[in-house]
C-alpha positions as CSV (number, residue, x, y, z in Angstrom):
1,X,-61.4,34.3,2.7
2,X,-58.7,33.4,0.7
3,X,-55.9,35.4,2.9
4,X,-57.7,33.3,6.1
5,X,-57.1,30.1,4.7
6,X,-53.4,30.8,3.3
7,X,-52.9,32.2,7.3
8,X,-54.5,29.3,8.4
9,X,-52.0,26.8,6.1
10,X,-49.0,28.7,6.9
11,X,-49.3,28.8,10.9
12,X,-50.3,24.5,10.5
13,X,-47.5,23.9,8.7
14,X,-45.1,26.1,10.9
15,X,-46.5,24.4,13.9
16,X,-46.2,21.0,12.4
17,X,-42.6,22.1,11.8
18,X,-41.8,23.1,15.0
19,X,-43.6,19.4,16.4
20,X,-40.8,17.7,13.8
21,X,-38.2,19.6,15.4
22,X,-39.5,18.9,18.8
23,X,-39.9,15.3,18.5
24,X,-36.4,15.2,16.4
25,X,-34.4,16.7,19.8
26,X,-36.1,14.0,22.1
27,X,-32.9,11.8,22.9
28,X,-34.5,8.6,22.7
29,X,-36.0,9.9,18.9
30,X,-32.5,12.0,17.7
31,X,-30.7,8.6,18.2
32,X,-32.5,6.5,16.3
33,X,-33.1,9.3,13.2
34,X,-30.1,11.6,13.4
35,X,-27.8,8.5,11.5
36,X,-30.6,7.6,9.1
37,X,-30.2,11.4,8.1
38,X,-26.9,11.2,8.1
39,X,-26.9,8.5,6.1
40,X,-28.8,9.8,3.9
41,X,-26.4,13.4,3.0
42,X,-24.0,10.8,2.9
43,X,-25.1,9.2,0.3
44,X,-26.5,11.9,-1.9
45,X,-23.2,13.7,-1.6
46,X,-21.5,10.4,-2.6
47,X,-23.5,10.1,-5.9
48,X,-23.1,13.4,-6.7
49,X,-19.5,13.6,-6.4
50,X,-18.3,9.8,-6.7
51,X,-15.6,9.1,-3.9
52,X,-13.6,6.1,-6.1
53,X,-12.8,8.4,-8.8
54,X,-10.9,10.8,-6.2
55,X,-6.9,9.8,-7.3
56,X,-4.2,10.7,-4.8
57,X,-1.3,12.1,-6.1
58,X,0.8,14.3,-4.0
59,X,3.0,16.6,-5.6
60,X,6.8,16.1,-5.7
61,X,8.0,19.4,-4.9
62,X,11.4,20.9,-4.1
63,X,12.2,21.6,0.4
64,X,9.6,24.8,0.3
65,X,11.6,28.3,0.3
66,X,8.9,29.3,2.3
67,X,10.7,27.4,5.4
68,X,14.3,29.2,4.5
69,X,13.2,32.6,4.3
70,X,10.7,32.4,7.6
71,X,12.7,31.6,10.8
72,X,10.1,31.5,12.4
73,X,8.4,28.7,10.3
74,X,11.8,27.0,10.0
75,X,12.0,27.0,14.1
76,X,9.0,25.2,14.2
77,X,9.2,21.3,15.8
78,X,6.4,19.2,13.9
79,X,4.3,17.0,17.1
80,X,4.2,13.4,16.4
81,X,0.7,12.6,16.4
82,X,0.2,9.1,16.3
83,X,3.7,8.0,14.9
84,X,7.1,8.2,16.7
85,X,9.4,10.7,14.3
86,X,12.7,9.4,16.2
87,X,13.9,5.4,16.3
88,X,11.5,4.3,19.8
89,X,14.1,3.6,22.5
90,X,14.2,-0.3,23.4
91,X,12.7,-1.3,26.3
92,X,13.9,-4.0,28.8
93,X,11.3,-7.3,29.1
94,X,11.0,-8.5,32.5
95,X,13.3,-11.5,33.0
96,X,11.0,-13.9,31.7
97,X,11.8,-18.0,31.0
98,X,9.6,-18.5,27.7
99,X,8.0,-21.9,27.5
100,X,6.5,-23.5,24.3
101,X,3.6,-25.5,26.0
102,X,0.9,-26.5,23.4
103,X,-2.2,-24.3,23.2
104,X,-5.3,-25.9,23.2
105,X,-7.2,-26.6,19.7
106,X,-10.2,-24.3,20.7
107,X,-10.9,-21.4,23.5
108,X,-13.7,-18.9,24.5
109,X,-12.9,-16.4,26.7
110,X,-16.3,-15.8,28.8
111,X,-17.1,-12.3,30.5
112,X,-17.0,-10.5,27.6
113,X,-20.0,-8.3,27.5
114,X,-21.1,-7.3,23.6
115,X,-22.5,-4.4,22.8
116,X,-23.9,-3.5,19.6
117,X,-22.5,-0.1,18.0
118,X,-24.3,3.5,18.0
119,X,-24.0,5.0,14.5
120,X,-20.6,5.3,13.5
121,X,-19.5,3.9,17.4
122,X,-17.6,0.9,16.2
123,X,-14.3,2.0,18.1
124,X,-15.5,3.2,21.2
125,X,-18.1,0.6,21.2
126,X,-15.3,-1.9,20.6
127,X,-13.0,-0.8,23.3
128,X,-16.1,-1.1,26.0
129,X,-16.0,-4.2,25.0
130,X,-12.9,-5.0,25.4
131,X,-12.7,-3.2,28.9
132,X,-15.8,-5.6,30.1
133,X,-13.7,-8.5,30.6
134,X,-11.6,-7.0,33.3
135,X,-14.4,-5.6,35.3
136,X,-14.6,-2.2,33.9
137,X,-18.2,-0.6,34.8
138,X,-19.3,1.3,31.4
139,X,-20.2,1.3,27.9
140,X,-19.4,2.8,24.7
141,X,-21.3,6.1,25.5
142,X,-18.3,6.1,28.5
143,X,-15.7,5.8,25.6
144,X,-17.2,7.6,23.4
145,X,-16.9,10.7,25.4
146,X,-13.9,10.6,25.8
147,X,-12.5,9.5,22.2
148,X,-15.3,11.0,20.1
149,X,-16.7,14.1,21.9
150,X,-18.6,16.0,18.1
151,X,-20.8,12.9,16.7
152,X,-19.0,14.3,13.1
153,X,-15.6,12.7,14.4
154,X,-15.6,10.0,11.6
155,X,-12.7,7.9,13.0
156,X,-11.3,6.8,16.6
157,X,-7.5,5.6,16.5
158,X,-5.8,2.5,18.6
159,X,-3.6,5.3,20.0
160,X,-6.4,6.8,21.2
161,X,-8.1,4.0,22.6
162,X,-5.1,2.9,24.1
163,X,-4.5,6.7,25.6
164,X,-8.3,6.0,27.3
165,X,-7.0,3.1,28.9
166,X,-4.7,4.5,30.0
167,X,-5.8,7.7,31.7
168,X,-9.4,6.6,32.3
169,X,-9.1,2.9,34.0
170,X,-6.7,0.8,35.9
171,X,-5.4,-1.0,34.0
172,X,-2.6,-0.9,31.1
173,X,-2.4,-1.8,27.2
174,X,-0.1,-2.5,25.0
175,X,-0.4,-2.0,21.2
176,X,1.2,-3.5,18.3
177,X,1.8,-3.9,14.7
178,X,2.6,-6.7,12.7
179,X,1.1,-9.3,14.7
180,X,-0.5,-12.8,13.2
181,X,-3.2,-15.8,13.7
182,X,-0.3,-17.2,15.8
183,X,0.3,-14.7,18.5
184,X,-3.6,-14.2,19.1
185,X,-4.2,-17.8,20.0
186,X,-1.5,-17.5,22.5
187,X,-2.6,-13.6,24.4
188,X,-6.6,-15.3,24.1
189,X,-5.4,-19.0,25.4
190,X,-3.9,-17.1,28.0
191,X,-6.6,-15.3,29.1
192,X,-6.4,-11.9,27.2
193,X,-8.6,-11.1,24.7
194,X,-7.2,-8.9,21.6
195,X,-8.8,-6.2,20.0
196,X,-7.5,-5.5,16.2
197,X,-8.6,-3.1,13.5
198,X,-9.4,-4.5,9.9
199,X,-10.7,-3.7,6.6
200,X,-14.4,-4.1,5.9
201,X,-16.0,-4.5,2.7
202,X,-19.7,-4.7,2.8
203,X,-22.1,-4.9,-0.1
204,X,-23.6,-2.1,-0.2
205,X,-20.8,-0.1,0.7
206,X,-17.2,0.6,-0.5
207,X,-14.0,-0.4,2.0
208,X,-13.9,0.6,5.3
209,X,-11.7,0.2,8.8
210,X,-13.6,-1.6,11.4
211,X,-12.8,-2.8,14.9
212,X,-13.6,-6.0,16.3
213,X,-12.4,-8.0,19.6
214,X,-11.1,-11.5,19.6
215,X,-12.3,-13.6,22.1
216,X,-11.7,-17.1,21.3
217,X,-10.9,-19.5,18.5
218,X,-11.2,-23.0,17.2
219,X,-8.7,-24.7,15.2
220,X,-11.7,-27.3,14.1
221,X,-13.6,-24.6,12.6
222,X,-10.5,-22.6,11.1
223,X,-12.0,-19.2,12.9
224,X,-11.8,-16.5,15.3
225,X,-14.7,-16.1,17.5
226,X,-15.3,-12.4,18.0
227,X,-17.8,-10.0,19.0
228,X,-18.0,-7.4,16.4
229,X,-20.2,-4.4,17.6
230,X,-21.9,-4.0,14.1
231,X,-22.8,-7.6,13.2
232,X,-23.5,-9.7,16.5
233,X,-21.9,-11.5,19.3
234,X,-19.7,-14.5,18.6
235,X,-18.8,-14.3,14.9
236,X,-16.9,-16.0,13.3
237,X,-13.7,-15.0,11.0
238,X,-12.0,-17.5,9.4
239,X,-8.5,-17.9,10.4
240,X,-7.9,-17.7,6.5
241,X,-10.0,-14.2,5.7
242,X,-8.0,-12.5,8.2
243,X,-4.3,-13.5,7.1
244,X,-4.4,-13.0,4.1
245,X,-6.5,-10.1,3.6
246,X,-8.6,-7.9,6.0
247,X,-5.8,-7.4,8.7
248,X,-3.2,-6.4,6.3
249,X,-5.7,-3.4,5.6
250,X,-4.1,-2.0,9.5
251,X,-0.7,-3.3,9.2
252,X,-1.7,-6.1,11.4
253,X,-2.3,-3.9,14.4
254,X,-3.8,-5.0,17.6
255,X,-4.0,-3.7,21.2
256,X,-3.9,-5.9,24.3
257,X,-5.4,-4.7,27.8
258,X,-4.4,-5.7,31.3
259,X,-3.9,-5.1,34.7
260,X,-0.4,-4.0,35.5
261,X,0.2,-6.7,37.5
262,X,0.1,-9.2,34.5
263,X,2.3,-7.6,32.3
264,X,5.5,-10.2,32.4
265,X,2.7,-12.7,31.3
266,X,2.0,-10.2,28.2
267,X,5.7,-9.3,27.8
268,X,6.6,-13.0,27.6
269,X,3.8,-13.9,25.6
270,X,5.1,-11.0,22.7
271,X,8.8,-12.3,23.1
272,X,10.8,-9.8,20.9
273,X,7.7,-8.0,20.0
274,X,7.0,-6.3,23.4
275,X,9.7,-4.1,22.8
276,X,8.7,-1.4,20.3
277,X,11.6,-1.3,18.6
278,X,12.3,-4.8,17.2
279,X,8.6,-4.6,16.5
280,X,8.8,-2.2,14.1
281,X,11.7,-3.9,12.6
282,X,9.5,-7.4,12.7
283,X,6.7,-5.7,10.9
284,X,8.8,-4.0,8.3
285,X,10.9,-7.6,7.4
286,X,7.1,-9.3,7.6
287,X,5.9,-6.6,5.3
288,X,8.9,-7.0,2.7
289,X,8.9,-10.3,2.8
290,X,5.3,-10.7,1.2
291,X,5.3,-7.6,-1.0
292,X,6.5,-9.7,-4.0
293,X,3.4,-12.4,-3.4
294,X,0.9,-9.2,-3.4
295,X,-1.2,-8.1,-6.5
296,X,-4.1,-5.1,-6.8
297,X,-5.1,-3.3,-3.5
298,X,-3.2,-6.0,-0.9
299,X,-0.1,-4.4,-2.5
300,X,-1.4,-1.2,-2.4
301,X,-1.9,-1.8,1.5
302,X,1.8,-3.6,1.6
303,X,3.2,-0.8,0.2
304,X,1.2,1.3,2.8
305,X,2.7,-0.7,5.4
306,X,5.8,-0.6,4.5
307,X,6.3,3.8,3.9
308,X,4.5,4.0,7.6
309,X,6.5,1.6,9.1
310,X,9.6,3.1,7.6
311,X,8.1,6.6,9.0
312,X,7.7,5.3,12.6
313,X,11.6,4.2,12.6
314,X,12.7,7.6,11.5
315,X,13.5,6.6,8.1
316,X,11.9,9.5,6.5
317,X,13.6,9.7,3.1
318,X,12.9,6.6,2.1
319,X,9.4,6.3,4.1
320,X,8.2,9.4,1.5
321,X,9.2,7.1,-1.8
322,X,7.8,4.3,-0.1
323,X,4.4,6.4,0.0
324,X,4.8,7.7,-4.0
325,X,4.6,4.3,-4.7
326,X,1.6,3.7,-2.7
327,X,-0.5,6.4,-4.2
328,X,0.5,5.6,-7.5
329,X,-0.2,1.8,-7.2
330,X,-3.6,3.2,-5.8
331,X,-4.1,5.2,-8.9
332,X,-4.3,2.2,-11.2
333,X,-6.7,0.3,-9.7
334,X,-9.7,-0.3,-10.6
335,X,-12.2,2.4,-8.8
336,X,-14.1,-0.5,-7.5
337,X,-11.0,-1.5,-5.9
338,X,-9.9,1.8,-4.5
339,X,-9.9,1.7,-0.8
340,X,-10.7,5.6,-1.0
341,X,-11.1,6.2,3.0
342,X,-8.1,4.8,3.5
343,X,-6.7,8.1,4.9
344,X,-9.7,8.7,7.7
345,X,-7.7,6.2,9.3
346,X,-3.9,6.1,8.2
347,X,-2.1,9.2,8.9
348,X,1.1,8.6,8.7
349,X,1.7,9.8,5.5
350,X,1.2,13.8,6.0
351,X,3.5,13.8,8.9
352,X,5.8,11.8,6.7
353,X,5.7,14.6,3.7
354,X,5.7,17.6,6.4
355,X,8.8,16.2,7.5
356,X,10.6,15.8,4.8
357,X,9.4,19.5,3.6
358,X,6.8,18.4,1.0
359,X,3.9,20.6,2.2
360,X,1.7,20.9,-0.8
361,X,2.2,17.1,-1.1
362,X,0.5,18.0,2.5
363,X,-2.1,20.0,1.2
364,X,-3.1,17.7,-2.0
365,X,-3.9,14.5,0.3
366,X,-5.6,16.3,2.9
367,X,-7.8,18.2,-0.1
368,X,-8.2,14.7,-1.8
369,X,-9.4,13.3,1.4
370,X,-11.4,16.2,2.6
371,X,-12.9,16.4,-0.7
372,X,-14.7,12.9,-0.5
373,X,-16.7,14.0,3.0
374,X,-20.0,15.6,2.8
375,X,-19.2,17.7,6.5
376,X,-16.4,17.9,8.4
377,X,-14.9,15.1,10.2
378,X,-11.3,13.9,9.9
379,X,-9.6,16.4,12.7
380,X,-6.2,14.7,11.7
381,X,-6.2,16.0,8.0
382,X,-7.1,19.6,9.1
383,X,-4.4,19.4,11.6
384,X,-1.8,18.4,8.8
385,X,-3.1,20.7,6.2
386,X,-3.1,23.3,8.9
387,X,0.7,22.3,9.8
388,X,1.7,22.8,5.2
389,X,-0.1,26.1,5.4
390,X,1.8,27.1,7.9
391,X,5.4,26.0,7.1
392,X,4.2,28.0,3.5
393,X,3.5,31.4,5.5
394,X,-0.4,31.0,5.2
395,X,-1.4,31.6,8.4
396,X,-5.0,32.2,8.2
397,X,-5.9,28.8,6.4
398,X,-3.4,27.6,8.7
399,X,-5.7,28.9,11.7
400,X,-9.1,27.6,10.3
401,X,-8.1,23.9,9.8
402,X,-6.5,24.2,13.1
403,X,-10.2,25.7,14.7
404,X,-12.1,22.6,12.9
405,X,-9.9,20.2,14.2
406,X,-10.4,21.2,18.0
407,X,-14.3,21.3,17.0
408,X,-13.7,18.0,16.0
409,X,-11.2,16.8,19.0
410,X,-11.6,19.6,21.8
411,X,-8.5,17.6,23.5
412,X,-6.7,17.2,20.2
413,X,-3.4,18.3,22.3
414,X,-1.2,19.0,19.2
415,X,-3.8,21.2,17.3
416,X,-3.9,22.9,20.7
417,X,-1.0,23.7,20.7
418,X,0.0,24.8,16.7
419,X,-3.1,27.3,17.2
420,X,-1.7,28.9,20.1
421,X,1.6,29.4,18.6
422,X,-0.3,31.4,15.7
423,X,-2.1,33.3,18.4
């Protein structure tokens, strides 16, 4: 009797198990559990190993003898993957004549369609937005295919946004660093909204990037009007917030979308700044010029600025020191301070090392990084990480970071190629 009813509880609660599992794989139920679950490891791996107390501290070795002895490794080109490695060429600006007629006090751009964000979504989610206001037919599951194809990619980047738009629609973009309150008020009075990438703090959480898209403002209320994908429709920033903190956190970077046809009105709009060049060389004299007014982790972020923008003009020598200082700044903070997922979505800094032969400087950020995840999800370290082992002769470890990040990115074009050079 006793065997019958221990049969009789096992096949009940292997059925019930096999409902759960069911019912779990049922789109409309996976998409509203699989995040809370997520959520959930999250958390529990977070307590378990505290992110805040992670420090970064690459080493600062000597040019690795690995890359003289191998010349195969000391053939190898590094692939740029989000950051220019040679000074950008200039680019000629459409003869323009540049007018300073007064913008209005107060705009909202209408025909911008919000959306709120799937788990995890805000980029894609953001740039469907974005897209709506020119007509484009689709929403963030439409980007999101294309910019995050594994739902463990942790982070979309405005080069890859800006890659969508420009392989997937009609229309063209233009992104941007170092802008301010000034130059948004001008693209959105003229008819183009702006989408930028800031730092988000909530309360429950620690720092994190976050995308939102500016569609108006009013000078009476001191505030953007934008429709942030996690929050709502129409909120507000104040002009003040975003200054002087929260769009430091991205180097004051922004992308603006357009038909082709418009782009004098954009190029004349930007003024020195549409050419990439004196951009970077904007940004880097903007970012200079407030580094002795910064304190805590705005400097840490100004001296972030500073090594990558250094890095995108070429200046690799000094863009590494820039970066020591960084980490070590970083390192004294207070861990409530710490901005700890800072390198989900700022990159610059392993091509930066790998290029000036620093590869277990490589290796300790990615580790550091990696180390604070509970899965796998930042393709862009493994792709670095995979690029040190390699330029150290390590070919195999070199091969699996190289494997997660195309599991990660299928298209990720540069991992692509590094794993077919080991094959």
């Amino acid at each position: 009797m006793n065997s019958r009813k221990i049969l009789i509880a096992t096949t009940s609660l292997l059925v019930l198990v096999l409902l759960c599992a069911g019912l779990y794989l049922l789109p409309p139920v996976h998409s509203r559990v699989a995040w809370r679950l997520a959520s959930l490891q999250t958390k529990i791996h977070y307590f378990l190993n505290p992110p805040d107390q992670v420090a970064f501290s690459p080493v600062q070795e000597e040019i690795s003898l690995a890359t003289q002895s191998n010349p195969q490794i000391s053939g190898l080109t590094p692939s740029a993957t989000f950051a220019p490695t040679q000074t950008p060429t200039p680019i000629i600006s459409p003869t323009i004549t540049l007018t300073s007629t007064a913008i209005p006090a107060s705009v909202k751009l209408s025909g911008v369609v919000h959306e709120y964000q799937s788990f995890n979504n805000c980029g894609p989610a953001s740039l469907s937005i974005l897209l709506s206001y020119w007509g484009w037919e689709g929403d963030q599951r439409n980007t999101k295919a294309f910019l995050r194809p594994n739902e463990d990619d942790a982070n979309v980047m405005p080069e890859e946004m800006l890659a969508f738009v420009e392989s997937q629609t009609q229309l063209s973009g233009i992104l941007r660093t170092g802008g301010d309150l000034d130059l948004i008020k001008r693209l959105v009075a003229a008819g183009f909204p702006v989408l930028i990438e800031k730092g988000h703090h909530p309360p429950k959480d620690w720092w994190m990037g976050h995308y939102v898209v500016v569609n108006g403002y009013d000078d009476a209320w001191s505030a953007l009007i934008t429709q942030d994908p996690l929050i709502m429709a129409d909120f507000p920033i104040p002009y003040h917030d975003l200054n002087t903190r929260w769009w430091r956190d991205f180097n004051f970077v922004y992308l603006v979308v357009f038909p082709p046809e418009r782009e004098h009105e954009v190029a004349s709009i930007l003024a020195d700044d549409y050419d990439p060049l004196l951009n970077l060389q904007r940004t880097l004299l903007k970012t200079e010029a407030e580094l002795p007014m910064l304190t805590e982790r705005d400097l840490f972020f100004g001296f972030l600025n500073q090594a990558e923008t250094l890095h995108q003009l070429g200046r690799n020598d000094e863009a590494a020191t820039a970066f020591d200082q960084a980490f070590a700044h970083y390192n004294t903070l207070d861990e409530k301070q710490r901005p700890w997922r800072v390198l989900w979505y700022r990159v610059d800094a392993y091509q930066t090392y790998y290029e000036t032969g620093r590869y277990q400087a490589v290796i300790d950020l990615a580790h550091a990084t990696l180390s604070m995840l509970s899965k796998r999800s930042l393709e862009e370290s493994h792709y670095w990480r995979g690029m040190a082992y390699e330029a150290l002769g390590e070919s195999e470890k070199a091969r699996l970071d190289y494997e997660i990040a195309l599991q990660l990115r299928p298209t990720y074009q540069e991992a692509l190629e590094a794993l077919s050079r080991l094959e």
